[in-house]
C-alpha positions as CSV (number, residue, x, y, z in Angstrom):
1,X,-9.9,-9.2,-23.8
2,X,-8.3,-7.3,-26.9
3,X,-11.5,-5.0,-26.5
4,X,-11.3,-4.7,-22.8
5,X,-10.4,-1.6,-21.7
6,X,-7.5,-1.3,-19.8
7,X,-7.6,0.2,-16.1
8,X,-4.7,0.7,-14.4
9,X,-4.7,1.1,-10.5
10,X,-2.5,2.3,-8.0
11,X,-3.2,1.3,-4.4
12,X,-1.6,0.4,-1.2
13,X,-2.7,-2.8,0.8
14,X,-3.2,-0.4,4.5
15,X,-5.2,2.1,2.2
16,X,-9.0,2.4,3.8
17,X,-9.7,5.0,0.6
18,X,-8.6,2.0,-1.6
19,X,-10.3,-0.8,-0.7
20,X,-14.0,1.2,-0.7
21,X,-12.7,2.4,-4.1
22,X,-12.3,-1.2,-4.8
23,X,-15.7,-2.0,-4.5
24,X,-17.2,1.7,-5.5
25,X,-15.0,0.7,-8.7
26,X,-16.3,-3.1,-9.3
27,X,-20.1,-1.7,-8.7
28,X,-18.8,1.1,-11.8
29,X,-17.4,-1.6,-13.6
30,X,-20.7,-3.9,-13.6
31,X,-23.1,-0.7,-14.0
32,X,-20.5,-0.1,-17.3
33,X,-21.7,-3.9,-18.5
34,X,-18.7,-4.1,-20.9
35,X,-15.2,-5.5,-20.9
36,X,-12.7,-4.1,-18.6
37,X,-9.3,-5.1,-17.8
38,X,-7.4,-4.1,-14.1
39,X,-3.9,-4.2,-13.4
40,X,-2.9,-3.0,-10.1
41,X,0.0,-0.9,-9.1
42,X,2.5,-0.4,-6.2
43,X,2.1,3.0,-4.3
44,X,3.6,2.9,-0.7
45,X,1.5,5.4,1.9
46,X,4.1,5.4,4.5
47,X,7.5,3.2,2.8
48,X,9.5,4.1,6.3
49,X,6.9,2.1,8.7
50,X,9.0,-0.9,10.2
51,X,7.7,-4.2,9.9
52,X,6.8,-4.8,13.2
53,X,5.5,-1.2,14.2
54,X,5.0,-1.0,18.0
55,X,1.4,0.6,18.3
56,X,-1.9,0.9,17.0
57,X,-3.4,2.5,13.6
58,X,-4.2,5.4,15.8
59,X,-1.0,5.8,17.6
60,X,0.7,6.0,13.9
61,X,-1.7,8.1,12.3
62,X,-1.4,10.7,15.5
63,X,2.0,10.4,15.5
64,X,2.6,11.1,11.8
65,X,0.2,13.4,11.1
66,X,0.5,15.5,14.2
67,X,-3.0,15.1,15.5
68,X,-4.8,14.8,18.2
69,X,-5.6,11.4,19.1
70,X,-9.9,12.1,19.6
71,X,-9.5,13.2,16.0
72,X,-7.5,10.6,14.4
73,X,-10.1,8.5,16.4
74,X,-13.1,9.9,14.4
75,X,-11.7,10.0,11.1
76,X,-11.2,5.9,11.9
77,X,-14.9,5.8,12.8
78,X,-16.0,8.0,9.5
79,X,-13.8,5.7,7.0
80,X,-15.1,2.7,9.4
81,X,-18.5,3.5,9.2
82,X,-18.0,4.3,4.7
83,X,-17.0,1.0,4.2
84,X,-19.9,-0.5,5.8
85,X,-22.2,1.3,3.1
86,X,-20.4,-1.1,1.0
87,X,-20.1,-4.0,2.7
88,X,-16.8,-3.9,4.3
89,X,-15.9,-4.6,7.7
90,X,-13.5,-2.4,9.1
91,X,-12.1,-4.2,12.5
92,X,-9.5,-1.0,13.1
93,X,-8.6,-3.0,16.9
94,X,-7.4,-5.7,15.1
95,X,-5.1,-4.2,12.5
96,X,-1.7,-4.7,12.1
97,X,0.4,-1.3,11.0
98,X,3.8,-2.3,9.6
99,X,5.3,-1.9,6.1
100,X,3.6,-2.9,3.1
101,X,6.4,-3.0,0.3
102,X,6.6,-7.4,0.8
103,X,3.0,-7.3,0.3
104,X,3.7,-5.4,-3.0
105,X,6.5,-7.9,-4.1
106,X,3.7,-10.5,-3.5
107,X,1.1,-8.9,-5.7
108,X,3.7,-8.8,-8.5
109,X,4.2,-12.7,-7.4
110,X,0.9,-13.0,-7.9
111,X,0.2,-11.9,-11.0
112,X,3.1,-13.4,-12.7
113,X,1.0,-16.3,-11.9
114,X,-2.2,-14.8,-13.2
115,X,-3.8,-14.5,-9.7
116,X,-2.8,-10.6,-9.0
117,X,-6.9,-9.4,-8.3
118,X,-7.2,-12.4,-6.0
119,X,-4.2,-11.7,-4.4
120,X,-4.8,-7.7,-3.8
121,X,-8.4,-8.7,-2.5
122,X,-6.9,-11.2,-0.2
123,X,-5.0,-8.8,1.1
124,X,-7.1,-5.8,1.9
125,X,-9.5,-8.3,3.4
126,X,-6.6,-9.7,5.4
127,X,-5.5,-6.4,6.7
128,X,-8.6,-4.4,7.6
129,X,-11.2,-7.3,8.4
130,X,-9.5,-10.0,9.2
131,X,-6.6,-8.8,11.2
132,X,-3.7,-10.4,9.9
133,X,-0.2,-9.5,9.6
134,X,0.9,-8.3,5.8
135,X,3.9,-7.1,6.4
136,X,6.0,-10.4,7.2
137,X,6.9,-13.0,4.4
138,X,5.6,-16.0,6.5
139,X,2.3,-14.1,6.9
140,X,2.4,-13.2,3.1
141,X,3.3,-16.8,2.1
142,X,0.4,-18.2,4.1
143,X,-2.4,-16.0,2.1
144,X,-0.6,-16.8,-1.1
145,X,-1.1,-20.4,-0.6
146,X,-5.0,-19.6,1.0
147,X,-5.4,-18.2,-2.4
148,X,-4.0,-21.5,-4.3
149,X,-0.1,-19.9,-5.2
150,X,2.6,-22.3,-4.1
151,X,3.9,-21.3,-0.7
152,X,7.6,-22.0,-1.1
153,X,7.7,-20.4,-4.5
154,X,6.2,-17.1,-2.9
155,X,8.3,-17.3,0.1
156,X,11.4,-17.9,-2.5
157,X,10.4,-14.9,-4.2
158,X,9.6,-12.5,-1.1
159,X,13.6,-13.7,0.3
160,X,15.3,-12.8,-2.9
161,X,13.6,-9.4,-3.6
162,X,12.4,-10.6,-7.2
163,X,9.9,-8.7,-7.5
164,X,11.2,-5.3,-5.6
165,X,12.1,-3.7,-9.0
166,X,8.9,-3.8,-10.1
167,X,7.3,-2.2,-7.0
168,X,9.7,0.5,-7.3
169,X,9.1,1.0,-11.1
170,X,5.4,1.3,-10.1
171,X,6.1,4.1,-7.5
172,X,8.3,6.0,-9.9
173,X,5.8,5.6,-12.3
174,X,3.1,6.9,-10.1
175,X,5.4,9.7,-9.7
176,X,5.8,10.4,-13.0
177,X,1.9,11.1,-13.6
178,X,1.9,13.1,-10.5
179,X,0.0,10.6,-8.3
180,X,-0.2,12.2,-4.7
181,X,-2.8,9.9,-3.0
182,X,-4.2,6.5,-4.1
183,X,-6.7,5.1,-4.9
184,X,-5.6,6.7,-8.2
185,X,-7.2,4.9,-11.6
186,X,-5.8,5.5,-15.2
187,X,-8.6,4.3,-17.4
188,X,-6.9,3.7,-21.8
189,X,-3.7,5.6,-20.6
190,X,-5.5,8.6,-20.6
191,X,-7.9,9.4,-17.9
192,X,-7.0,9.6,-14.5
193,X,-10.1,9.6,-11.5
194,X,-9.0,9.9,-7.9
195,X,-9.9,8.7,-4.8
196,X,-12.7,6.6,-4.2
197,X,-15.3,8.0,-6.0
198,X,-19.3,6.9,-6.7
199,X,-19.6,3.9,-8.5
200,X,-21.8,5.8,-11.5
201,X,-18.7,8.0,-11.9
202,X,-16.5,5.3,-12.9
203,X,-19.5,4.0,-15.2
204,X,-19.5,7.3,-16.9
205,X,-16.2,7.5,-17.9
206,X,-15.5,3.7,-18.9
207,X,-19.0,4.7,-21.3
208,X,-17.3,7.7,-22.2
209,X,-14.0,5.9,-23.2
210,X,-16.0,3.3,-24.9
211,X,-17.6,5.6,-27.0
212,X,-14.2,7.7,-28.4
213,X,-12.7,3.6,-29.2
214,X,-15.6,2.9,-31.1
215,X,-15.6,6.4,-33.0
216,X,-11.9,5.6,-33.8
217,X,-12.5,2.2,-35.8
């Protein structure tokens, strides 16, 4: 991988944007045809949701954002109806709201382990397809061990806060390059793309960037 180059992601697991960027991203990335390597980052959308949020996606989104509910209700049916154009099931009734920094302490778990891109698909999968709860360590430990991680090592790790240091180092980070919204991808430490663009944009610039590192040798 000393070739690779490096892409680093910031995401949050209840991020609809970030998951289609996901995929917009991996179709880039195979378009590109060379070596890329993807480290994911802590960013937390909404770090004062409780755990065990009493409401819907909607009910959250109109609350917080001061909108009606018909048009938090559409936006859900445009992102919904995205994410099908690449092959993402969106099941917004079954979704779980609640806080996502133990989810981010588990992808740091996880790729201490070397299993962190399993881990973060796992996750978005569990959240916005299949329904499950990503906000409570038993929940988290039981898609750790789906994934192959030892359950009582994640659950270990999740009760002691090992890994809270480093999701907050990511968020100050993200702060530091001025990251507002995520999906946000820094491709070599130098080029920033936002949001979940079209998969030839991301094959562009991992060409472009391949092209500068082989002018440079």
């Amino acid at each position: 991988m000393n070739d690779a180059i490096k892409v680093d992601i910031w995401s949050d697991v209840q991020c609809p944007w970030c998951y289609i960027g996901k995929r917009k991203f991996e179709a880039g990335v195979a378009q590109y045809g060379g070596a890329v390597e993807v480290e994911y980052h802590s960013f937390e959308l909404a770090p004062d949701t409780p755990v065990e949020y009493e409401g819907t996606p909607i009910d959250y989104l109109s609350d917080r954002k001061g909108l009606p509910v018909a048009q938090v209700e559409q936006m859900l049916a445009r992102v919904t109806e995205i994410a099908e154009s690449v092959d993402l099931h969106y099941d917004y009734d079954s979704v779980h709201q609640t806080n996502t920094v133990k989810a981010h302490e588990l992808l740091h778990f996880a790729k201490a382990k070397g299993r962190q891109l399993d881990m973060k698909e796992h996750l978005l999968k569990a959240y916005f397809v299949d329904g499950k709860h990503v906000g409570r360590i038993p929940d988290l430990a039981d898609l750790a061990e789906e994934i192959g991680l030892d359950r009582a090592e994640a659950v270990a790790a999740l009760e002691s806060n090992e890994y809270l240091a480093a999701v907050k180092e990511d968020v100050a980070r993200a702060l530091e390059y001025g990251i507002q919204g995520v999906p946000f991808f820094v491709i070599d430490g130098k080029y920033g793309v936002s949001g979940a663009q079209d998969a030839v944009t991301f094959a562009n610039v991992l060409t472009q960037v391949r092209e500068e590192k082989d002018a440079e040798k």
